[in-house]
C-alpha positions as CSV (number, residue, x, y, z in Angstrom):
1,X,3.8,70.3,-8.5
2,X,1.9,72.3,-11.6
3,X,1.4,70.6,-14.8
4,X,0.4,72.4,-17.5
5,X,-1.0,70.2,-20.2
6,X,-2.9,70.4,-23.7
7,X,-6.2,68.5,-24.6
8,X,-6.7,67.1,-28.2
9,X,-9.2,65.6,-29.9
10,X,-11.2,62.6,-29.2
11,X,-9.8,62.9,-25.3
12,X,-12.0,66.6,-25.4
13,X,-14.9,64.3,-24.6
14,X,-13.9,63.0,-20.9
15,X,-15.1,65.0,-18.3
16,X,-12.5,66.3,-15.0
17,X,-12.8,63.5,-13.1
18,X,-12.3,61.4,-15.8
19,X,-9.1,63.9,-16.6
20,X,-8.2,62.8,-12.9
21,X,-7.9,59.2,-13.2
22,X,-6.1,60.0,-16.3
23,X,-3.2,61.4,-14.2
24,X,-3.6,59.4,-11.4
25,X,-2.9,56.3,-13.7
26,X,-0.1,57.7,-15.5
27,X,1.5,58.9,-12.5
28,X,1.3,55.3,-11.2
29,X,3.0,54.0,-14.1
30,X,6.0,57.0,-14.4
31,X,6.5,56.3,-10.7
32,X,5.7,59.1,-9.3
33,X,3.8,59.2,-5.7
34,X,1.6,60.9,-4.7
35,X,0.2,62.5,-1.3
36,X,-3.1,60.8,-0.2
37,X,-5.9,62.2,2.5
38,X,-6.2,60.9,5.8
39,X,-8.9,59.0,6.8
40,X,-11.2,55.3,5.9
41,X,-11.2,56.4,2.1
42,X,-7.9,58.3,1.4
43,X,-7.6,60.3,-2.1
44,X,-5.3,60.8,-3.5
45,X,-4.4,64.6,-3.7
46,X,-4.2,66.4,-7.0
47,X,-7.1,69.0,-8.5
48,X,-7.8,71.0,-11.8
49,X,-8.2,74.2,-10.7
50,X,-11.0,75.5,-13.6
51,X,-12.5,71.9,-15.0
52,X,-12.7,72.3,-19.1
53,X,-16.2,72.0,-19.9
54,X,-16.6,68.5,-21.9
55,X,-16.1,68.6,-26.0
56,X,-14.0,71.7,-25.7
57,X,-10.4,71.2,-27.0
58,X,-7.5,73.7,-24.5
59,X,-4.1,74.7,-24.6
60,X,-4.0,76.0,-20.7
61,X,-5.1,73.2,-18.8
62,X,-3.3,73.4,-15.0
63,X,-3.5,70.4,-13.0
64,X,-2.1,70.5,-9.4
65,X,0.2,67.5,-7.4
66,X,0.9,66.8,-4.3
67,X,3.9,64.8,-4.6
68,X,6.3,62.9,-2.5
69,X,10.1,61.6,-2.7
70,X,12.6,63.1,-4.9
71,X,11.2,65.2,-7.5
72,X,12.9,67.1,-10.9
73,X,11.3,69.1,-13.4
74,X,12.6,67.8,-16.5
75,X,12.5,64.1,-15.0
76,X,9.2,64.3,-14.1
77,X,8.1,65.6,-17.7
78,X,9.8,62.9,-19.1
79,X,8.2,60.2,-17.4
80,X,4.8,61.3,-17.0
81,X,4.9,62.3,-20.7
82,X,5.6,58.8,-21.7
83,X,2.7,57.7,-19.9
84,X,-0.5,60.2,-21.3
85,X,-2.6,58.8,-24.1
86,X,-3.0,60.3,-27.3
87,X,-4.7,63.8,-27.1
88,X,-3.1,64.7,-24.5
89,X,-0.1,66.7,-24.6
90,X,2.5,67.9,-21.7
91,X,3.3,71.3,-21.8
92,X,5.8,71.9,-18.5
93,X,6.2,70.5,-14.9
94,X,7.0,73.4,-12.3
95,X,7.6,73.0,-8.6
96,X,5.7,75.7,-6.1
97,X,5.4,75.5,-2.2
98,X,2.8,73.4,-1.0
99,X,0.4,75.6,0.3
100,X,0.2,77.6,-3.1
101,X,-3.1,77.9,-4.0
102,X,-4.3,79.3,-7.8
103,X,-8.0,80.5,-8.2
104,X,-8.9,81.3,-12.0
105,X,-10.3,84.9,-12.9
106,X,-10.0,85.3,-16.8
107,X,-10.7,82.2,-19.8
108,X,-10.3,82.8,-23.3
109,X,-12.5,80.8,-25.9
110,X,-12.2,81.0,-29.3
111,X,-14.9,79.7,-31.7
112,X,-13.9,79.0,-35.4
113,X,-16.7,79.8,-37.5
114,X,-17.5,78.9,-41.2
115,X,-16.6,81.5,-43.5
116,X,-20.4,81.6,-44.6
117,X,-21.8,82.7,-40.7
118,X,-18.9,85.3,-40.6
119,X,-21.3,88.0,-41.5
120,X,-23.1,91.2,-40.6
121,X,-25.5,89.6,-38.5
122,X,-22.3,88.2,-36.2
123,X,-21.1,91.5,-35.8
124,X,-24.5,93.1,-35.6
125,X,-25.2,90.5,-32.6
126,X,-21.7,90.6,-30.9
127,X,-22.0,94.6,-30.6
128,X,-25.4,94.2,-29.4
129,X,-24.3,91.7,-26.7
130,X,-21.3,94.1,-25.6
131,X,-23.6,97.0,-25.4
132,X,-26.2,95.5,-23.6
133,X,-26.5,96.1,-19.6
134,X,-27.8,92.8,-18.7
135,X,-27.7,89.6,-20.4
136,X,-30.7,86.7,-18.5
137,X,-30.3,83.1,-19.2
138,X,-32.3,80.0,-18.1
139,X,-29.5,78.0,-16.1
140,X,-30.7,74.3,-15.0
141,X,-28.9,72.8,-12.4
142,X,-25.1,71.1,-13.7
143,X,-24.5,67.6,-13.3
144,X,-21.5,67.6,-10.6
145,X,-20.6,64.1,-12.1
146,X,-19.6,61.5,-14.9
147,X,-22.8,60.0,-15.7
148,X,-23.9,57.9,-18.8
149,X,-26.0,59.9,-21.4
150,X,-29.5,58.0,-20.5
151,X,-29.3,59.2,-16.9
152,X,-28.2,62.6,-17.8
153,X,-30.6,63.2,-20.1
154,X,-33.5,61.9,-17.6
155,X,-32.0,64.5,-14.9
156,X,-32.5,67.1,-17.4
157,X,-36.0,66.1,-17.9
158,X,-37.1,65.2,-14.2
159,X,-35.6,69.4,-14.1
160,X,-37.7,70.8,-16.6
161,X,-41.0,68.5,-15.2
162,X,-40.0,69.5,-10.9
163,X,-39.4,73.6,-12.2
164,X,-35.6,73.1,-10.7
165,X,-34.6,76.3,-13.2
166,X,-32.9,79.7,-11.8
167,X,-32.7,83.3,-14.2
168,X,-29.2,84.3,-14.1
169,X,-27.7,87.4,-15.9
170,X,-24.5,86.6,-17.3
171,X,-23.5,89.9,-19.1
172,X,-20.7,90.8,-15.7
173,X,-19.1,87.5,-16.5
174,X,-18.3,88.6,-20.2
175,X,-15.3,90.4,-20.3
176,X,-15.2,91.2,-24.4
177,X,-16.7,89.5,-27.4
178,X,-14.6,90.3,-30.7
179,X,-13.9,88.8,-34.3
180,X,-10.3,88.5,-35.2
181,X,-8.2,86.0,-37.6
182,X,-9.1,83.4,-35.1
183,X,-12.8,83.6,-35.4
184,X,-15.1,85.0,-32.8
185,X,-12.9,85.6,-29.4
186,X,-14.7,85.4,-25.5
187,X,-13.1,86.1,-22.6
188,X,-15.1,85.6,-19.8
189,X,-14.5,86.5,-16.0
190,X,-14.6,84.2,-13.3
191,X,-15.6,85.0,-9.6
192,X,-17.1,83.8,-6.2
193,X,-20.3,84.2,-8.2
194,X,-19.6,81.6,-10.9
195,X,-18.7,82.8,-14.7
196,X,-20.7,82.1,-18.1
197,X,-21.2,78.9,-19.7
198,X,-20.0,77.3,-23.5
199,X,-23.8,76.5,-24.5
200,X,-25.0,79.9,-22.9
201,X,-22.4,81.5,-24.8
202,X,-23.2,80.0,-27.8
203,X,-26.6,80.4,-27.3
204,X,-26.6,84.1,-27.1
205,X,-24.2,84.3,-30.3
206,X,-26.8,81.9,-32.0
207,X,-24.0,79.7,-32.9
208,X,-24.8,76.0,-33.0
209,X,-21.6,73.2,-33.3
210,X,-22.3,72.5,-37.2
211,X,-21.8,76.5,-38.2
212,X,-17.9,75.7,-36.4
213,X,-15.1,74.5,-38.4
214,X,-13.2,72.8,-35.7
215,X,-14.2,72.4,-31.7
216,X,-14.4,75.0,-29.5
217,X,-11.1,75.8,-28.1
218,X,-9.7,77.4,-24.5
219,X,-6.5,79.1,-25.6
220,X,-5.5,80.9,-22.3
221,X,-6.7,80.9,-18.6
222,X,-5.5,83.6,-16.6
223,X,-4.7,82.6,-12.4
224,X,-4.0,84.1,-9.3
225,X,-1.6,82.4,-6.4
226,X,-2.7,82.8,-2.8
């Protein structure tokens, strides 16, 4: 079962698994089951195929179910709709065969900046970044989980002090930069190597959250089925 879902405001701020447990709840209450692993510690099976990177609002978020029992579309929507919280909007319920998998290749961001940063030295730095051959960033090590800010921020520092820092050049991951009605528009590619991230993105545009008008925003994420 695909879901494709939209994340609003304050709800921007939980991370995937968090995202998860949001479903996994809901689904319990709408009554819909779902498919657990085998095993002393069964999950139960459902997955977000490209994790939205926390504070960033989307309007493509893709969550895959393995479900069980009776199953219909517009039922399903229904329910499960009457069971999200606030922020968090349903888009459409589709059913696929179960060993359909999706791998992401193409995400769009869009960044709303203020009317004052919308200048000639955006444009002069987004036509420098497209023409450049090779774009290096400092990439520390992600946190793979939820944690509470104290302990992520102590990871980050036991980092910087045990050198655990890699170069990376991120200019194949950027597929175009451009300024349209929207504001300044990213796509960025995603491969077996790993893509680009928000804060090196805007990082590179020299674009910090207070020059934006609204949160960052995924509008599209292109998939291929296997």
């Amino acid at each position: 079962m695909l879901i494709k879902f939209r994340v609003r405001g304050a709800l921007r701020y939980i991370c995937h698994a968090e995202m998860l447990k949001v479903f996994q709840r809901a689904c319990a209450r709408a009554g819909l089951k779902i498919q657990h692993s085998q095993g002393f510690n069964p999950h139960p099976k459902l997955s977000l195929p490209l994790p939205r990177p926390v504070g960033v609002e989307s309007d493509d978020e893709l969550l895959c179910i393995r479900a069980v029992g009776e199953l219909d579309e517009s039922q399903i929507k229904t329910r499960l709709s009457a069971q999200l919280p606030e922020g968090c909007e349903l888009l459409s319920v589709s059913l696929v065969k179960a060993d359909t998998s999706f791998r992401p290749c193409l995400v769009t961001y869009v960044l709303l900046v203020r009317q004052e940063y919308l200048n000639d030295q955006l444009r002069a730095r987004i036509e420098r970044l497209s023409a450049s051959e090779s774009l290096v960033v400092e990439r520390r090590k992600s946190l793979k989980h939820c944690r509470s800010s104290l302990v992520a921020r102590r990871s980050i520092h036991e980092s910087r002090d045990t050198g655990d820092e890699r170069r990376v050049d991120v200019r194949p991951f950027l597929e175009s930069i451009e300024l349209d009605d929207r504001g300044v528009v990213i796509k960025c590619k995603i491969t077996s190597a790993g893509s680009i991230r928000v804060d090196e993105i805007l990082k590179l545009l020299e674009i910090d959250v207070e020059k934006l008008t609204a949160p960052i925003k995924r509008t599209n994420v292109q998939l291929q089925s296997n």
